[in-house]
Backbone bond lengths (Angstrom), bond angles and torsions (degrees), N, CA, C in turn:
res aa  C-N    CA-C-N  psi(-1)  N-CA   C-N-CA  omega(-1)  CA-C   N-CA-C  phi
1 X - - - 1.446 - - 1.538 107.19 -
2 X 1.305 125.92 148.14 1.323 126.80 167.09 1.528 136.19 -59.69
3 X 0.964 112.33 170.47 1.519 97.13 168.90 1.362 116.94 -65.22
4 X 1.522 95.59 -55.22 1.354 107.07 177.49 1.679 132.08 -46.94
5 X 1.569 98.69 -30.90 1.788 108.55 -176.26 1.875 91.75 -85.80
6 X 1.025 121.11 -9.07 1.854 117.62 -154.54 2.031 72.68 -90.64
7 X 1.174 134.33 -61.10 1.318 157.85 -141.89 1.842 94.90 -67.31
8 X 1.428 97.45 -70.72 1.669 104.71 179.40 2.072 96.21 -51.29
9 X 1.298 106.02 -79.99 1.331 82.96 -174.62 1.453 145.68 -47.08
10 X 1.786 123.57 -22.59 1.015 115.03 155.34 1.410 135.43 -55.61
11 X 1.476 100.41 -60.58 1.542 101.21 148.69 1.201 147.19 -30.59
12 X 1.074 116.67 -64.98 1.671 148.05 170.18 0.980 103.70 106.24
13 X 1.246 148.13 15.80 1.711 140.00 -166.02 1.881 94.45 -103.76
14 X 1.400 102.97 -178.54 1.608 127.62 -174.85 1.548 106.31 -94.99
15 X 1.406 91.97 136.37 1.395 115.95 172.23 1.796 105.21 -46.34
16 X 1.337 149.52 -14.07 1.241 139.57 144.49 1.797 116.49 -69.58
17 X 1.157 99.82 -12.68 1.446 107.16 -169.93 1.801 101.58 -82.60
18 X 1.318 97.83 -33.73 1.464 107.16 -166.27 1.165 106.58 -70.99
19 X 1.842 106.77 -64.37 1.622 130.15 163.92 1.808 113.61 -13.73
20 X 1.492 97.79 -60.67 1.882 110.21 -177.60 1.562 100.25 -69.48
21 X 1.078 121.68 -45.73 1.729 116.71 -170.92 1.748 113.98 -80.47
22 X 1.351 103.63 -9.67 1.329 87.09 -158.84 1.918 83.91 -111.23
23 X 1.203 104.55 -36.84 2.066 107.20 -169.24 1.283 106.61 -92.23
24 X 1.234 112.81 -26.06 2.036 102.07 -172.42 1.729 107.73 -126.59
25 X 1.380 109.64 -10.90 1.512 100.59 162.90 1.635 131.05 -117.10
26 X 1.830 79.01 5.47 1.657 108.92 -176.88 1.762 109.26 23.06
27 X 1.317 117.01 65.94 1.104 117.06 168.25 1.672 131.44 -68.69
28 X 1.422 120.08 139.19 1.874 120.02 -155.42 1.230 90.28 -56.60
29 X 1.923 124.10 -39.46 1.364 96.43 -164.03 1.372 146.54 -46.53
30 X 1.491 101.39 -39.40 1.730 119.57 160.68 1.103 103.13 -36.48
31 X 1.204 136.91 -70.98 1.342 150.94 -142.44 1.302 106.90 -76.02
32 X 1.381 132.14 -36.95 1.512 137.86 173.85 1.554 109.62 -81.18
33 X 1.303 110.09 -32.76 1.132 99.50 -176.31 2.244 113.92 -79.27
34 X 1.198 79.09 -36.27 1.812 94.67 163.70 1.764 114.57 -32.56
35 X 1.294 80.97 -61.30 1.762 110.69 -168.10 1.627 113.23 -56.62
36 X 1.148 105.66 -21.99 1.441 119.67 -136.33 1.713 89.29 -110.06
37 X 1.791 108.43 -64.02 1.525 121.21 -162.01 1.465 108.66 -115.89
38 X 0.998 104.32 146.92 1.460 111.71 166.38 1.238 133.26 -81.22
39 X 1.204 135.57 121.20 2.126 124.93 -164.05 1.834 80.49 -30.03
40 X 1.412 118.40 -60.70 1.951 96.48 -154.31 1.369 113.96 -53.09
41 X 1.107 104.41 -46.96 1.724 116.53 178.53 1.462 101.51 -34.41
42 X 1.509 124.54 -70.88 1.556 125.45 -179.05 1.011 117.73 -40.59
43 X 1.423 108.58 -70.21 2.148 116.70 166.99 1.770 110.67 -7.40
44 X 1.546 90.44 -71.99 1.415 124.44 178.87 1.369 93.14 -41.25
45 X 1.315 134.62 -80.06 1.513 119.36 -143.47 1.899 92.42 -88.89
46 X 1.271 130.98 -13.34 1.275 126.92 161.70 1.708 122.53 -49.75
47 X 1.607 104.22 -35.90 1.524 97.30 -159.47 1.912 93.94 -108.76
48 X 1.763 109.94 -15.09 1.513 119.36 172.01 1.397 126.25 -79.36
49 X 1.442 84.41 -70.10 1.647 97.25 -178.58 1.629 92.86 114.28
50 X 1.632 122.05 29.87 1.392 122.41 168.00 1.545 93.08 159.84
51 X 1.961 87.25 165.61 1.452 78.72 -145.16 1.779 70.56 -134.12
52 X 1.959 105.04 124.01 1.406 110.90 -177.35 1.433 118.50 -32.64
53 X 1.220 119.15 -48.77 1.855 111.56 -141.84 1.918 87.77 -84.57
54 X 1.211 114.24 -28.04 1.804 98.14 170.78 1.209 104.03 -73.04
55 X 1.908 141.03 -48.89 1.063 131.59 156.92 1.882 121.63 -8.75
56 X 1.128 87.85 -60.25 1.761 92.77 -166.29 1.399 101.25 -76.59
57 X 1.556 118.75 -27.39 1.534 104.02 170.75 1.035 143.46 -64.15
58 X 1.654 103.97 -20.55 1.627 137.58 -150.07 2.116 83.50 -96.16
59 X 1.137 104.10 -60.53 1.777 107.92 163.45 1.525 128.82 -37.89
60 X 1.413 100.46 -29.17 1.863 88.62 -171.81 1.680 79.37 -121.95
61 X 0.987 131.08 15.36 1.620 123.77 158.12 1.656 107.89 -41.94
62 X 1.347 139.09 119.19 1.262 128.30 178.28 1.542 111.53 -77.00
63 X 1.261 109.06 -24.25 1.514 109.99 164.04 1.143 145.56 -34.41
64 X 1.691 102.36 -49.14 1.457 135.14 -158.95 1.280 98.94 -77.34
65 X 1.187 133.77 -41.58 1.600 154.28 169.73 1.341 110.53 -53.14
66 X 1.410 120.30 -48.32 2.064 125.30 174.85 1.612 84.93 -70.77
67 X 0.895 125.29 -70.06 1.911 121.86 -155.74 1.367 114.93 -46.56
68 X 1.400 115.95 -15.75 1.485 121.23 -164.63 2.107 96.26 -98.27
């Protein structure tokens, strides 16, 4: 999937919506979210609802283990 199709669907807005936010008002969000995930990663939490490799982090968190 594209960036662009991964972007509209998280969002939910239109491919002009994206076009204006992402090329002429160049908003950070793109940009953090870029930085952050990988197109698979998105896929992933598009068709899951979470995306393994934070899964497995959130697991060996030593924290998560005292809080419980």
């Amino acid at each position: 999937m594209t960036s662009e199709k991964l972007m509209i669907e998280l969002f939910g807005f239109s491919s002009p919506t994206y076009y204006k936010w992402s090329k002429h008002e160049k908003r950070k969000i793109f940009d953090l979210i870029n930085y952050a995930f990988s197109n698979n990663e998105l896929e992933e939490f598009l068709k899951t609802g979470k995306i393994s490799k934070i899964e497995n982090l959130l697991s060996k968190d030593p924290r998560k283990s005292s809080e419980q």
